[in-house]
N, C-alpha and C positions, 0 to 999 in steps of 0.2 A: 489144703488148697489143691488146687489144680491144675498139673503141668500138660497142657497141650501146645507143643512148638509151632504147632500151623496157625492157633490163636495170636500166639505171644509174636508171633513176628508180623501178621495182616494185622491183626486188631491194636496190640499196641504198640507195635512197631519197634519189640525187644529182641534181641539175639539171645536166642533158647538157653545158648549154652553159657552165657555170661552170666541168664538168670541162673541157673544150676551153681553157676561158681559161687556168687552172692548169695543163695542158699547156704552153702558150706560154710560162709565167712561167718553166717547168724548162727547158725544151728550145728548140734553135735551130731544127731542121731538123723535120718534123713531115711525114712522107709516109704517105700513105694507100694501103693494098694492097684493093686490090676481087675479088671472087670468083674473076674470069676473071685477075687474074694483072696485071692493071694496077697501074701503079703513080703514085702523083703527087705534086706537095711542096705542100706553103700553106706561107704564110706569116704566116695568122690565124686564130684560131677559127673567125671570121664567114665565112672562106672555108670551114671544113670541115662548118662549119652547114648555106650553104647549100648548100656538092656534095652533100650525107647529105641533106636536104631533095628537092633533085631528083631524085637516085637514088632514094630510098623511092615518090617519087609515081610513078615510072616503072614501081618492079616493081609497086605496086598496081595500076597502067591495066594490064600486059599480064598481071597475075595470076602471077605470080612470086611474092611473097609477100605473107602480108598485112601492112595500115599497120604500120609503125614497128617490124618484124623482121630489115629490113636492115642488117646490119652491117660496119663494115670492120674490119681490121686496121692499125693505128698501128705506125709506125716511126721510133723517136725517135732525135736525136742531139741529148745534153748541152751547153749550153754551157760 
């Protein structure tokens, strides 16, 4: 799936980071696929907050994109 917090809060009108928690609640394994193909695991929201926090403020500093358009893709496994 696709976690983009500027969708999730204009389009459906959800708070990023409650969906991140309710992520957690379902799933064990919670890895993040970034643009270039990277991949990575957390093992809490508050971890996926802040990497999606840092990444966002990096592509604004190098103009990459603008605030709060960067997105990753989620890769979930069940408990």
């Amino acid at each position: 799936m696709e976690f983009n917090p500027r969708c999730l809060k204009e389009v459906s009108e959800l708070n990023p980071q409650d969906f991140l928690r309710k992520l957690f609640e379902i799933f064990e394994d919670v890895h993040i696929v970034e643009h270039s193909g990277k991949q990575s695991l957390f093992k809490s929201a508050e971890e996926v907050w802040k990497y999606w926090e840092d990444k966002n403020e990096e592509a604004v500093k190098t103009n990459w994109l603008p605030d709060g358009m960067l997105h990753f893709e989620i890769l979930a496994k069940a408990k």
